[in-house]
C-alpha positions in Angstrom: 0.0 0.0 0.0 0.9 3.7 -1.2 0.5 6.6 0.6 -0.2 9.6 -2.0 -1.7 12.7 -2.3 -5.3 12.4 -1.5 -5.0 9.3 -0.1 -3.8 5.3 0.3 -3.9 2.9 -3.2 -2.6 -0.8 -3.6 0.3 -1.0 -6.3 1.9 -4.0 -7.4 5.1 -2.7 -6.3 7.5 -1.8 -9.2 10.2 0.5 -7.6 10.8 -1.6 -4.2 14.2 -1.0 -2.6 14.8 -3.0 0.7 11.2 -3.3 2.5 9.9 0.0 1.0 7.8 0.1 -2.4 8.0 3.5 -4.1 5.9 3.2 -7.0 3.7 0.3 -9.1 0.9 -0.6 -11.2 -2.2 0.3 -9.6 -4.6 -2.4 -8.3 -7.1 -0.6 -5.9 -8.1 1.5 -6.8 -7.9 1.5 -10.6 -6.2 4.4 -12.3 -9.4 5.8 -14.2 -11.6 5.3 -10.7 -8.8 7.4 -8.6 -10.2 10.5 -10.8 -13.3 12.0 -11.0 -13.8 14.1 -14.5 -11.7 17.3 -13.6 -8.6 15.4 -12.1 -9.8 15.4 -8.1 -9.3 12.4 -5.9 -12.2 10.4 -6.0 -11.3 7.0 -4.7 -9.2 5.7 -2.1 -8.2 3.0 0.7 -9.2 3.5 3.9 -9.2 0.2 5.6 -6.7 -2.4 5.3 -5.8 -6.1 7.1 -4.0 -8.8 5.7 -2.6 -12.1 6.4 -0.9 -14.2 4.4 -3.4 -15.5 1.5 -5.4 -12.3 1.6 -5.8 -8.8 1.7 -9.0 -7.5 2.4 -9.5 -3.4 1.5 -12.1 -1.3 2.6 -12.1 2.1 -0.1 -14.0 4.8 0.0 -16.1 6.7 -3.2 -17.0 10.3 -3.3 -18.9 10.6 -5.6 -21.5 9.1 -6.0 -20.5 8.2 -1.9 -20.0 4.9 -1.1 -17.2 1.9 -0.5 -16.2 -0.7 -1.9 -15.0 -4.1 -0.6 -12.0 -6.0 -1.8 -10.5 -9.4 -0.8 -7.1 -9.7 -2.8 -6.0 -13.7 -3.5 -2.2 -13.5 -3.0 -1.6 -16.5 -4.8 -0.3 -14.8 -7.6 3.4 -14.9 -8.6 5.8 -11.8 -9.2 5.6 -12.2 -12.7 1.9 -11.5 -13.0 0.7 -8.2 -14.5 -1.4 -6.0 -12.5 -4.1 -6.6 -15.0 -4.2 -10.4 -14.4 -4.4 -9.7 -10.7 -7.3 -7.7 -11.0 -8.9 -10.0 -13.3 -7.8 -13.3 -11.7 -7.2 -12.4 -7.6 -9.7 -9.8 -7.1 -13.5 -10.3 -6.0 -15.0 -7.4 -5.2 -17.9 -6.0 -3.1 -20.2 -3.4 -3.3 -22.3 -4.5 -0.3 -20.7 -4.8 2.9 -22.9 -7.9 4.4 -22.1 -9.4 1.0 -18.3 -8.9 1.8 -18.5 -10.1 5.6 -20.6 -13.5 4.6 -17.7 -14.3 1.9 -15.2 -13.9 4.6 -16.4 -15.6 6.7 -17.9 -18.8 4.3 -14.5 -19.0 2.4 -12.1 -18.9 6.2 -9.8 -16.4 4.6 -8.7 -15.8 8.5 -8.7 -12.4 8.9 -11.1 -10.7 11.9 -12.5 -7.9 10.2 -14.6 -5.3 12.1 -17.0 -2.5 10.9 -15.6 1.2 10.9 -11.8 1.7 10.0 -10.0 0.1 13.0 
């Protein structure tokens, strides 16, 4: 996870020196969702937790306001491309309940509480 301006985004780290990534290939949010129309921040992380199969990502929307739910598969290898993560690793949720069930159904073993803690 990144911290920019405006906010926290997952990369697929492609400038990592030592433990510290310093630029990638976006993965959450997507490039063209991080903007709205006249180049403001629209999109961002808020909530993170991960273990080591999953991350799970809590962003926030906005406009139109709202969040979205992410559980990130990290079974992928280095040499995937972001794009085949998104498409292959990702399952995303716009319903919260949705995203909590699946959690819990699929053991991905991470506690995850409402709010941002």
């Amino acid at each position: 996870m990144l911290e920019w301006d405006g906010g926290p985004i997952i990369v697929k780290g492609t400038n990592i020196r030592g433990k510290t990534c310093y630029g990638g290939d976006y993965i959450i949010p997507t490039y063209n969702c991080r903007y709205d129309s006249v180049g403001n921040i629209n999109e961002y992380v808020i909530k993170e937790k991960h273990n080591d199969k999953f991350i799970l990502v809590k962003d926030t929307i906005l406009t139109p306001v709202g969040y979205k739910y992410y559980i990130i598969d990290k079974g992928f290898t280095n040499e995937c491309s972001a794009e085949t993560i998104k498409s292959k690793y990702i399952i995303s949720f716009s319903d919260s309940i949705q995203f909590l069930n699946y959690v819990h159904s699929h053991n991905v073993g991470i506690e995850w509480m409402y709010g941002n803690k």
